[in-house]
C-alpha positions as CSV (number, residue, x, y, z in Angstrom):
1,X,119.1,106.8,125.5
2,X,122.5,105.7,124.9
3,X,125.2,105.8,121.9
4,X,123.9,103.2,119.1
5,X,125.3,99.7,119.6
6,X,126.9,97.9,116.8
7,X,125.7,94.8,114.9
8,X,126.7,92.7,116.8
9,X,125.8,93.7,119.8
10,X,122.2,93.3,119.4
11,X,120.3,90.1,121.0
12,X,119.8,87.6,118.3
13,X,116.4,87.1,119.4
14,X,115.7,90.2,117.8
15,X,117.2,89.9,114.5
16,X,115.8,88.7,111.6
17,X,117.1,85.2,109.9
18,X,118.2,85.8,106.3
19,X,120.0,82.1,107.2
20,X,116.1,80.7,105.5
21,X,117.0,82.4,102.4
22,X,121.0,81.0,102.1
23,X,122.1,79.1,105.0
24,X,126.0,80.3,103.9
25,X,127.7,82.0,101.2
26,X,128.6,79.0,99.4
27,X,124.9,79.0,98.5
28,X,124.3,82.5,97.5
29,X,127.7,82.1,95.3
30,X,126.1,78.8,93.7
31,X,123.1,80.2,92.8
32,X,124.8,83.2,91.2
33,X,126.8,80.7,88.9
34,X,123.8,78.9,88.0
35,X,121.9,81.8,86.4
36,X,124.9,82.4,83.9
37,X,124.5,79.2,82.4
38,X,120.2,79.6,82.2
39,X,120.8,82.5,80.8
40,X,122.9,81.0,78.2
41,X,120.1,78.8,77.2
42,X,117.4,81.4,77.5
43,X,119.4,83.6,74.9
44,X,119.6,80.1,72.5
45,X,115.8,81.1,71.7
46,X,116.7,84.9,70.8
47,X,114.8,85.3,67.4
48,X,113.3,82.1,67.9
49,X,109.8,83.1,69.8
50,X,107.7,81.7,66.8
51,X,105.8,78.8,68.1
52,X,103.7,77.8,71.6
53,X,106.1,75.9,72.2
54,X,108.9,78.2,72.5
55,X,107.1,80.6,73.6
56,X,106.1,78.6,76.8
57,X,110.0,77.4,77.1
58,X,111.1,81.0,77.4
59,X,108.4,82.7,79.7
60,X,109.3,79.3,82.0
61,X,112.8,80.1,81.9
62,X,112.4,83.4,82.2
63,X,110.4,83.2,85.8
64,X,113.1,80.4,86.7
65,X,116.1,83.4,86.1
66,X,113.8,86.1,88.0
67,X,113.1,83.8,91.3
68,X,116.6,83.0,91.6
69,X,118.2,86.9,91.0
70,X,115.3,88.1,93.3
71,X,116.2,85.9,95.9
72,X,120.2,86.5,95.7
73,X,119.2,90.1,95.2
74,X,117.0,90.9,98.4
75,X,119.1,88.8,100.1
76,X,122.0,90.9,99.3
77,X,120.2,94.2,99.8
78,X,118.4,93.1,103.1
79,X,122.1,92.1,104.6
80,X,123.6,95.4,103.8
81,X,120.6,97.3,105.0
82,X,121.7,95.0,108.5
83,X,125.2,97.9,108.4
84,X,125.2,100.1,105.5
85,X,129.1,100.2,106.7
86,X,129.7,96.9,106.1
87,X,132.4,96.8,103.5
88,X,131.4,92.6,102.4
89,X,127.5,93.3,102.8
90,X,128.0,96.6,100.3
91,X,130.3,94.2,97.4
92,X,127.3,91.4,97.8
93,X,124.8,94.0,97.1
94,X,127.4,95.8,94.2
95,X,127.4,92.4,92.6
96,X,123.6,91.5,93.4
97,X,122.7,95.2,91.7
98,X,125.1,94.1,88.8
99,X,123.2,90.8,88.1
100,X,120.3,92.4,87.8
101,X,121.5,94.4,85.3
102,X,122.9,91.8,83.3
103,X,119.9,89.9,83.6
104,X,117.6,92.9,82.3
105,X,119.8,93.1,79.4
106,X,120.3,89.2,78.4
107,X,116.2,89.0,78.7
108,X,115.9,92.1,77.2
109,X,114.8,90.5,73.6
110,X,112.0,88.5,74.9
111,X,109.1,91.1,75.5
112,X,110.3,93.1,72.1
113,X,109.6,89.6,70.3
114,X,106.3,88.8,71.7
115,X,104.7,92.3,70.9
116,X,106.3,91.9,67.5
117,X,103.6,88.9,67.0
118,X,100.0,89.9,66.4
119,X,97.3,89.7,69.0
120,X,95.5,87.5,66.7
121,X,98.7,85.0,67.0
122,X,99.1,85.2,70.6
123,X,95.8,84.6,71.2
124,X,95.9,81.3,68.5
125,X,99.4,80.7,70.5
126,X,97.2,80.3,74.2
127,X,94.7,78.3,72.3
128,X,97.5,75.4,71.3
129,X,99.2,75.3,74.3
130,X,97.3,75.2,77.8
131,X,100.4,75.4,79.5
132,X,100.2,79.2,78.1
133,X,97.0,80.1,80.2
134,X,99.3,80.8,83.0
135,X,100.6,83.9,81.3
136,X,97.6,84.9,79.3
137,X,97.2,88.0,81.7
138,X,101.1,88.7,81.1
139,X,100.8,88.8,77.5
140,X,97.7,90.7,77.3
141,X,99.5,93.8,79.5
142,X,102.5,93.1,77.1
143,X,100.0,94.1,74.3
144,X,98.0,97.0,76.5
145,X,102.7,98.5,76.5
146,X,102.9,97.5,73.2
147,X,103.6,101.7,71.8
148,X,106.0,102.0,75.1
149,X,107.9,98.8,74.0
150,X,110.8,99.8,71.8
151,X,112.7,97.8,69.4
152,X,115.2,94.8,70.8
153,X,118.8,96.6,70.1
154,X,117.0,100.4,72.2
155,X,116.1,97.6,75.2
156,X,119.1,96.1,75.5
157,X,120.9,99.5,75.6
158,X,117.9,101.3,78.3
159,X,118.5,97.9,80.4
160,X,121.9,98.4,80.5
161,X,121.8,102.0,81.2
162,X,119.5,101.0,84.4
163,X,122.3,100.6,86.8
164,X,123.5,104.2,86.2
165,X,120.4,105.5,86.6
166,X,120.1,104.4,90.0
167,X,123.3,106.1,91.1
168,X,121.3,109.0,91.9
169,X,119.2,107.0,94.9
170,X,122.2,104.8,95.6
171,X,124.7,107.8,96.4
172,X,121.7,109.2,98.9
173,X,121.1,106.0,100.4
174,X,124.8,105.9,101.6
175,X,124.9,109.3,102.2
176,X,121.7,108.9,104.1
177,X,122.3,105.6,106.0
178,X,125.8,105.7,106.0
179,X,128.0,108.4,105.8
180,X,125.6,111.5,107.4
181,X,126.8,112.1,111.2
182,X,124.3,114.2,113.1
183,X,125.7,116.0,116.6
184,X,124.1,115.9,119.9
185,X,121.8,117.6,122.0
186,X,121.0,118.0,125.0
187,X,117.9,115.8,126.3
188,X,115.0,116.7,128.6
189,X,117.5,116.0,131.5
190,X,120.1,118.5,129.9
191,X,121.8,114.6,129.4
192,X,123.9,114.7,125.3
193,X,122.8,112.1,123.5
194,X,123.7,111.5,120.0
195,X,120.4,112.5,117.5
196,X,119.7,109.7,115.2
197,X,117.4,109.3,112.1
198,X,115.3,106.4,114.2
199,X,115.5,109.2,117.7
200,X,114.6,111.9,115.6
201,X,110.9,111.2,116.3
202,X,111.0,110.3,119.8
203,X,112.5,114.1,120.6
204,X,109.9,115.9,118.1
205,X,107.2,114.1,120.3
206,X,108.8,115.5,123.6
207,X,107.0,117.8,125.3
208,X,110.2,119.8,126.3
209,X,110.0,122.4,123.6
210,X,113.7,122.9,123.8
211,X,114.5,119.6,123.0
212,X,112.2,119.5,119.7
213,X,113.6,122.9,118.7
214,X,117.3,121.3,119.2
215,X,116.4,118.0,117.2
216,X,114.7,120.1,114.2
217,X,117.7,122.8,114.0
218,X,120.4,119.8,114.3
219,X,118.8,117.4,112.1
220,X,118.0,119.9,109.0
221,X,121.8,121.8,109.5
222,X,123.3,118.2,108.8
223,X,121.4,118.2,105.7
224,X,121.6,121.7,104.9
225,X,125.4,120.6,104.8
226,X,125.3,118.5,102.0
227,X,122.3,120.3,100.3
228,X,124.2,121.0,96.7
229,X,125.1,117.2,97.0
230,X,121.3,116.4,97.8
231,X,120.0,119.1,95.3
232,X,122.3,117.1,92.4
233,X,121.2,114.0,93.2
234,X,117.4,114.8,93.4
235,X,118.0,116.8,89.8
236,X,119.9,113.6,88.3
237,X,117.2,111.5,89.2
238,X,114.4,113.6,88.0
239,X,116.6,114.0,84.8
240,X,116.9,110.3,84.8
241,X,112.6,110.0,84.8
242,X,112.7,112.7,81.7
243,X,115.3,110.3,79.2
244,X,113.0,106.8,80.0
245,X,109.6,109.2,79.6
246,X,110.8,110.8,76.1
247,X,112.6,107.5,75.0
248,X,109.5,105.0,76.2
249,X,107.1,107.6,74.4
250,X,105.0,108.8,77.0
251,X,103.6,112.1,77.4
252,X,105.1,113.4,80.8
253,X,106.9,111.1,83.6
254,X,103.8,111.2,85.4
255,X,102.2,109.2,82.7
256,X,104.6,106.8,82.6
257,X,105.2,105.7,86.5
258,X,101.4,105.1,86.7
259,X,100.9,103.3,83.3
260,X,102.5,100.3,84.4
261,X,99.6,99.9,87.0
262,X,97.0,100.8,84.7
263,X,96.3,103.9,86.5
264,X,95.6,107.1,84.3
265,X,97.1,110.7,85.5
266,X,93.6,111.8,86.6
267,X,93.8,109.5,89.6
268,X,97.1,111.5,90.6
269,X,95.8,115.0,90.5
270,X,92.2,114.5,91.0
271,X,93.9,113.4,94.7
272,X,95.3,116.8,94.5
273,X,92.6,118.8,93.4
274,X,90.6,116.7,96.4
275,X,92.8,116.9,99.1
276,X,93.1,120.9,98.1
277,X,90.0,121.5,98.6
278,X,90.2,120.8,101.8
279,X,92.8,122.5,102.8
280,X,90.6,124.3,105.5
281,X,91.0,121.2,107.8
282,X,94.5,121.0,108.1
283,X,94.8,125.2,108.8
284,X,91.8,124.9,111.3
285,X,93.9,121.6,112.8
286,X,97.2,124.1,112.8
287,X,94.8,126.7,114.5
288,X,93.7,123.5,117.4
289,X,96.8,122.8,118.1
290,X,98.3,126.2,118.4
291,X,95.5,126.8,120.8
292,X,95.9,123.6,122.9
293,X,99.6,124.1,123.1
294,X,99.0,127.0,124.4
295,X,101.8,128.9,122.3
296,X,102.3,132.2,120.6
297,X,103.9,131.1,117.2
298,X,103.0,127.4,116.2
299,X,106.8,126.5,114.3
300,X,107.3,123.7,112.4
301,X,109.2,121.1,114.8
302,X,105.7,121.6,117.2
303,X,103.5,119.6,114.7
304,X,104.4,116.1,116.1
305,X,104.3,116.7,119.8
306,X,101.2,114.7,121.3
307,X,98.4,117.4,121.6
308,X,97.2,115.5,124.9
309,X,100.3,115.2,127.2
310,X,102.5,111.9,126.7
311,X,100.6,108.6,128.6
312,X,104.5,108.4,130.4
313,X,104.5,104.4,128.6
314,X,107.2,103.3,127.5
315,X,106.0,100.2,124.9
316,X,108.7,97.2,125.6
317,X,108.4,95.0,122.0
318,X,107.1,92.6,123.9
319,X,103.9,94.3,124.7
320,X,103.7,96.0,121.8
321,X,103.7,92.4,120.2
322,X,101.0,91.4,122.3
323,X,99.0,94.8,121.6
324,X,99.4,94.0,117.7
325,X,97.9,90.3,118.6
326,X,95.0,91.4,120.8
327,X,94.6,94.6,118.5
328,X,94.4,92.7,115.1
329,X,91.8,89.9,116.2
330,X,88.9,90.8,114.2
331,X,91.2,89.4,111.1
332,X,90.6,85.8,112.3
333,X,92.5,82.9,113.9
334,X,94.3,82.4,110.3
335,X,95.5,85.5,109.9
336,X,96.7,86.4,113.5
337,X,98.2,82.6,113.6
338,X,100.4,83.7,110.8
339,X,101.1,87.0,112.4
340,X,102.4,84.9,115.6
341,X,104.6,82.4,113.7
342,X,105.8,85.9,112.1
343,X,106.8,87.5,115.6
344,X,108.3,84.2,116.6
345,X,110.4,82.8,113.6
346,X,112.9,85.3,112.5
347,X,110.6,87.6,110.3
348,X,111.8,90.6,112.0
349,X,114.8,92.7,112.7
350,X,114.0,94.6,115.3
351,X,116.6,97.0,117.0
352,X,118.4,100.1,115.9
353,X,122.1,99.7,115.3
354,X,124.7,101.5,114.1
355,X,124.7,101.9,110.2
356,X,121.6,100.2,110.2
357,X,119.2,101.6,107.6
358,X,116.5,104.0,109.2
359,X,112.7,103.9,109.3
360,X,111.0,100.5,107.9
361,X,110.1,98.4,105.6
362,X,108.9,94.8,104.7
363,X,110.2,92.8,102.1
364,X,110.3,89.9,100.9
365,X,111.5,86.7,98.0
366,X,109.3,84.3,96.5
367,X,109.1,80.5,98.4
368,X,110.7,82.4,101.8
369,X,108.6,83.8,104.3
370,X,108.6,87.9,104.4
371,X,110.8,90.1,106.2
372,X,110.1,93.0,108.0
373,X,112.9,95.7,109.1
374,X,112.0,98.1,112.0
375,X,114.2,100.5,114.5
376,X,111.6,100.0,117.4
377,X,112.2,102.9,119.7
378,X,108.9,101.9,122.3
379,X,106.7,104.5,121.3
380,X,103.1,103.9,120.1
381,X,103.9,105.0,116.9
382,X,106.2,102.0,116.9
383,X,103.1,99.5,117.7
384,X,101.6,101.0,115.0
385,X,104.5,100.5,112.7
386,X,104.6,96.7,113.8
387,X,100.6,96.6,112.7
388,X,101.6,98.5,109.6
389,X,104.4,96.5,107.8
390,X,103.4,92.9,109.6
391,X,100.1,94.2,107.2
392,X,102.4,94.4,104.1
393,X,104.1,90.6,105.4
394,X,100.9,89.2,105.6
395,X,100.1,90.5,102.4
396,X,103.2,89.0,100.9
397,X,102.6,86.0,102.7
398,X,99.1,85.4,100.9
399,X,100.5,86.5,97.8
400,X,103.3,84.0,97.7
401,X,101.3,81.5,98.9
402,X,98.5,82.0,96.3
403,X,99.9,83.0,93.5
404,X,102.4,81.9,91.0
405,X,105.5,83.3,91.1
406,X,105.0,85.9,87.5
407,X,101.6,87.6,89.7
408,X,103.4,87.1,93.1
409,X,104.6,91.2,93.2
410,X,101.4,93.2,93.9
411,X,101.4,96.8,92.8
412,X,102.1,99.3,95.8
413,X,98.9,101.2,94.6
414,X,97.4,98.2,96.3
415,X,99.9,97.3,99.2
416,X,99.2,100.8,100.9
417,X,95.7,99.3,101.6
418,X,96.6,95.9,103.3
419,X,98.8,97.6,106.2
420,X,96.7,100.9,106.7
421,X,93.8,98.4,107.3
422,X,96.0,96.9,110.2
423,X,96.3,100.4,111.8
424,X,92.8,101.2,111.7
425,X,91.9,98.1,113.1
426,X,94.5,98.6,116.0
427,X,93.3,101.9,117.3
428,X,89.7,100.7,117.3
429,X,90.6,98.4,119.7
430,X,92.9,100.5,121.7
431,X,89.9,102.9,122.3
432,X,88.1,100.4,122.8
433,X,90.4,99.3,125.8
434,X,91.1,102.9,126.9
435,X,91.4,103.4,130.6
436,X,89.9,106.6,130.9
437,X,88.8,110.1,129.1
438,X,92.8,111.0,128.5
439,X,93.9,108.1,127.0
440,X,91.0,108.1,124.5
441,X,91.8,111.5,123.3
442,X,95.7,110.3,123.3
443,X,94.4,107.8,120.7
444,X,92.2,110.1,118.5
445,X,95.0,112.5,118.0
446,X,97.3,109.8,116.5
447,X,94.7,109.0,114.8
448,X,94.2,112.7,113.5
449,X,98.2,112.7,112.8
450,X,97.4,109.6,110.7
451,X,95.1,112.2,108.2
452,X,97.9,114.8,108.3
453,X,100.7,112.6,108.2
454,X,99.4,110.1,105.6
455,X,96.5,111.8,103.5
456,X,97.9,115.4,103.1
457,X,101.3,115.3,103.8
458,X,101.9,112.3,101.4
459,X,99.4,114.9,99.2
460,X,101.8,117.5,99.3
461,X,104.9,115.2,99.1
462,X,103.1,114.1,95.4
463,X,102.7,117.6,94.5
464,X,106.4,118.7,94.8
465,X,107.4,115.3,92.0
466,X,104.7,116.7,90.3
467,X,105.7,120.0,89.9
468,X,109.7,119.5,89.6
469,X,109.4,116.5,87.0
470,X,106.8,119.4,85.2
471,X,110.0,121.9,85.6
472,X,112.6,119.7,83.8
473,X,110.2,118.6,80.9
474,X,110.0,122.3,80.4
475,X,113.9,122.4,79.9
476,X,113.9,124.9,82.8
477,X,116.8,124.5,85.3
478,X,116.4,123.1,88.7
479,X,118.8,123.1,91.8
480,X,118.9,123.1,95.6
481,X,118.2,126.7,95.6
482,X,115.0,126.0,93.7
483,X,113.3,123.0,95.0
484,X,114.0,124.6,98.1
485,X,111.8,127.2,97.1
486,X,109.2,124.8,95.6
487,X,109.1,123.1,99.4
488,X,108.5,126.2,100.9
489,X,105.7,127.4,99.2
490,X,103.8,124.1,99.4
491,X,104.6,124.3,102.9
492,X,102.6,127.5,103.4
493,X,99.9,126.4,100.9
494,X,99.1,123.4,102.8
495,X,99.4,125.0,106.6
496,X,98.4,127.9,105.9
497,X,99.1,131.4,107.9
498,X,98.9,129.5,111.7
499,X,102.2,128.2,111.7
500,X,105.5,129.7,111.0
501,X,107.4,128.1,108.3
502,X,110.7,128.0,109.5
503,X,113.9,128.0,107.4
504,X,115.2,124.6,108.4
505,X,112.0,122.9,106.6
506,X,112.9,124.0,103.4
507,X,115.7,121.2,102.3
508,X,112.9,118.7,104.0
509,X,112.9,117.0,100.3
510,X,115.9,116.2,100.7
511,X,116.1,113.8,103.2
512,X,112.8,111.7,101.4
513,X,114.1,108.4,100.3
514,X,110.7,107.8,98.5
515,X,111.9,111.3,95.9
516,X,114.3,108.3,94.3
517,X,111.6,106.2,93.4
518,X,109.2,108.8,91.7
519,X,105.4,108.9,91.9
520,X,105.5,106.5,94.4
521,X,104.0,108.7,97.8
522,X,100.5,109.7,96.2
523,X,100.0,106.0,96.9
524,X,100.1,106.3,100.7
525,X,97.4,108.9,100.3
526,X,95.2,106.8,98.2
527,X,95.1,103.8,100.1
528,X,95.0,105.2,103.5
529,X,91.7,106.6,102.1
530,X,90.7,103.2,100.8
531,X,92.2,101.1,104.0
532,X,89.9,103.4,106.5
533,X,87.1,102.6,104.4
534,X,87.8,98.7,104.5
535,X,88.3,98.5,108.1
536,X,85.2,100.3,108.8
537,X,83.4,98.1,106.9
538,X,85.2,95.3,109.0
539,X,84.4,96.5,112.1
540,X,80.9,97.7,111.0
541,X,80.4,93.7,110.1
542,X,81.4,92.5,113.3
543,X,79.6,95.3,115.1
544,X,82.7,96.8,116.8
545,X,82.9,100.2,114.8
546,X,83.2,102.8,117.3
C-alpha cells in the first residue's frame, strides 16, 4: 500500500460520470437561474390554494422546482464528495445547500394551505380534477401530519433555520473527510504506510496482531484529539432534534424521525428489547472467537480479524465485478442486465483518493441513472459492498423508472432490504462455489460478522440515539465525557465479560457519520432481518437454499 493518489491521478475508467447529469457548468449555472424565476410564479398562488385547479398548478410546479434543485443538488454534493479539499466543488455544494434552503422556505406555504382545507374538500377537490389522482396518496399523508404541520409564518422560519441545523453534520463531515490526518504505522512487513479511513479495515482484518493493535490505538488517538470538538457537534445536533420535536409537537425525537414513515416507536425498541434478549449469542460468539484465536484477552481491535485464516486473495475489481454478476443470477437476466450496463457506463466511482469521502454510498437524481461511490480496497468485504449498494442502484433504478417523480424517494426503512438481499444472495453462491472445507468456513464467518456487524451492532448503535436524545429531553447535560461513558457501558452490555473493552472504543460515536442523521441505523438492523428472509425465500423458490 502506497500514499493516497490525488484526483486526478486515478484511471478514468474507474470514475463515475457526473458529465450525464450536466455535461458543463454553464448547465448547472442555467438551471440554478431557472428555479428563481418558477419559484416566482409558484409563490403568485400563496393564499390562493382554493380551487382543483390551483391546487393541481402548484403541486405540478412544485415537483418541477424539486427535480431540478435535486438534480443541481446531488450533483453538487456527489462532486465535492470526488475531493472534500476541493475549494470550487465545496462553493458548488455551499450554494447547492443554500438553494435548498431557499426553496424550503419559498414553498414553505403550500403544505400549511392544503391541511388548512378540510378532508371533505380535498377529497371533493380529487373528485373534479383527475389530474389530482396523481397526488391523492400525497395529500392523504399531508392530512395523516396534519397536528405536526404548524402555521405558514412558523414554516417559513423552521425552513429557514434548516441550514443551521445541519452545521452540526456539516462541520464533522469536513472534519471527518477533510481536515482529520491520521499517522502511520508500521505494516505486516515493518513497511510505514499512512492509515486511512478506507485502510482502516484491511489492517483490523490482518492477522498480524501488532498491526491491528497499531491501526486501533492510531485511529481512535486521532479522534480522541478532537473529541470536545466531536462531543459539541454530536450535542448540537441532538439539541437540534429536541427544538424540531418540541416545536413540530411530537412526544420525544424518536417519535418524530419515524412518523414520517408511518412507523410507530414500538418498532424501534421492540428491536431492542429483541435483539437483547439475545444477547447470549454475541457473548458465546466473543467466547468462539477468543477460543479460536487462541488468545488470552479478546480486545476490541481482534473482533474483525477473519476467524479462519485469510484465503491470501487479493479481489482485483475486475473479478469482483464478475463475482457480483455470477453471484446475483438468481435475480434474472433483467436485473443482472442492468447491473452490467451499471458496471460498464459510468455508475461508479471506484478508487480511493485523496480527500475523497470514505466508506460508501449510492445515490442518485430523478431521469439520471444512479450512482454508486465506493473506496474498493480488494477485500471480499469490498465484493460484498459492490453487491450491497449496486442493490440500493438497482433499487433506485426501478424506482425512477416506475414511479413518478413525487413517490420516486423510497423510505430507507425499505432500502436496507433491497441491498442486504443482494449479499445474501452472493454468499449463497460463493458457498456454493467453495473450493474446499476452508474456504466454506471463510464464507460462514463473514456471514456470522454480517449478524454482528449489521443486526446487533446497528442494535446497539440505535440504543446510544436512543438514550442521549432521552438525556437532552430530560434537560440533563451531555458532553464528550458523557457519551463517552454511555458508549462504554453499551459496549460491555452487548459483549459481555469475554472481551476487554479497551479505552480507545469509547469516543467510537464519534467517528459515526450516520449520529448526524438521527434514528436512522436501527434501519440497518431491521431490514437485514427482513432481506435474509427474502432471499431465502428466493433461493428456497429456485431450490438453491443451502
Amino acid at each position: 500500500m502506497d500514499n493516497l493518489p490525488s484526483r486526478d491521478e486515478i484511471d478514468r475508467r474507474y470514475k463515475w460520470k457526473l458529465e450525464d447529469i450536466y455535461s458543463d457548468d454553464e448547465l448547472w449555472e442555467k438551471d440554478f437561474a431557472d428555479i428563481k424565476d418558477q419559484l416566482n410564479e409558484l409563490e403568485k398562488y400563496e393564499g390562493k390554494i382554493n380551487s382543483p385547479q390551483n391546487l393541481l398548478k402548484v403541486l405540478r410546479l412544485k415537483d418541477e422546482i424539486g427535480q431540478k434543485v435535486d438534480r443541481l443538488f446531488v450533483y453538487a454534493r456527489m462532486r465535492r464528495d470526488e475531493d472534500n479539499a476541493n475549494a470550487k466543488f465545496q462553493a458548488l455544494a455551499d450554494r447547492a445547500m443554500g438553494l435548498v434552503v431557499e426553496v424550503s422556505s419559498r414553498l414553505s406555504f403550500i403544505e400549511p394551505e392544503i391541511i388548512s382545507l378540510s378532508a371533505e374538500t380535498l377529497k371533493e377537490y380529487i373528485k373534479k380534477d383527475t389530474g389530482l389522482n396523481l397526488y391523492e396518496h400525497y395529500i392523504s399523508d399531508l392530512v395523516r401530519m396534519k397536528d405536526h404541520i404548524l402555521d405558514a409564518k412558523t414554516e417559513k422560519i423552521l425552513a429557514e433555520a434548516s441550514e443551521m441545523a445541519q452545521a452540526p453534520g456539516d462541520i464533522f463531515r469536513m472534519l471527518d473527510n477533510a481536515d482529520i490526518k491520521f499517522p502511520t504505522i508500521k505494516d505486516e512487513d515493518g513497511k510505514e504506510i499512512e492509515l486511512t479511513k478506507g485502510r482502516y479495515m484491511t489492517f483490523m482484518e490482518s492477522e498480524n496482531r501488532r498491526v491491528r493493535e497499531s491501526a486501533f490505538k492510531a485511529l481512535y488517538s486521532t479522534y480522541e484529539g478532537l473529541i470536545n470538538t466531536l462531543g459539541a457537534t454530536t450535542a448540537a445536533n441532538i439539541k437540534s432534534d429536541v427544538f424540531y420535536k418540541k416545536q413540530r409537537n411530537f412526544n420525544s425525537c424518536l417519535e418524530a424521525s419515524l412518523f414520517q414513515d408511518n412507523v410507530t416507536v414500538d418498532v424501534y425498541d421492540n428491536l431492542i428489547k429483541a435483539v437483547n434478549s439475545r444477547l447470549d449469542l454475541l457473548h458465546r460468539y466473543v467466547d468462539l472467537r477468543k477460543r479460536a484465536l487462541g488468545v488470552k484477552d479478546l480486545h476490541m481491535y481482534d473482533l474483525y480479524v477473519p476467524l479462519v485464516k485469510d484465503l491470501d486473495k487479493q479481489i482485483t475489481y475486475e473479478q469482483a465485478k464478475d463475482m457480483v454478476i455470477d453471484g446475483l443470477a438468481p435475480m434474472g437476466d433483467e436485473y443482472i442486465g442492468i447491473l452490467k450496463e451499471g458496471f460498464t457506463s459510468g455508475w461508479i466511482d471506484v478508487y480511493e483518493n485523496r480527500g475523497k469521502t470514505g466508506g460508501a454510498y449510492s445515490w442518485g437524481t430523478y431521469g439520471i441513472h444512479p450512482y454508486v461511490l465506493l473506496n474498493f480496497q480488494g477485500k471480499l468485504n469490498d465484493v460484498f459492498t459492490i453487491a450491497h449498494e449496486m442493490g440500493h442502484a438497482l433499487h433506485t433504478y426501478y424506482s425512477f423508472k416506475n414511479q413518478p417523480y413525487i413517490y420516486s424517494e423510497y423510505t430507507i426503512f425499505v432500502a436496507e432490504v433491497a441491498s442486504t438481499c443482494n449479499e445474501a444472495i452472493l454468499i449463497n453462491y460463493l458457498l456454493d462455489k467453495a473450493e474446499d472445507k476452508r474456504e466454506k468456513m471463510f464464507l460462514i464467518n463473514h456471514f456470522m460478522e454480517q449478524f454482528k456487524g449489521t443486526l446487533y451492532r446497528q442494535t446497539m448503535f440505535a440504543e446510544f440515539e436512543k438514550l442521549t436524545h432521552e438525556m437532552v429531553e430530560r434537560g440533563e447535560p451531555i458532553n464528550q465525557e458523557i457519551l463517552k461513558k454511555i458508549y462504554r457501558d453499551l459496549n460491555k452490555k452487548y459483549f459481555g465479560d469475554g472481551i476487554h473493552i479497551d479505552d480507545e472504543i469509547d469516543c467510537e460515536w464519534a467517528r459515526i457519520p450516520h449520529f448526524y442523521n438521527s434514528f436512522y441505523v436501527y434501519k440497518y438492523a431491521t431490514g437485514f432481518s427482513a432481506a435474509i428472509a427474502i432471499s431465502a425465500k428466493i433461493l428456497l423458490l429456485l431450490g438453491q437454499n443451502s
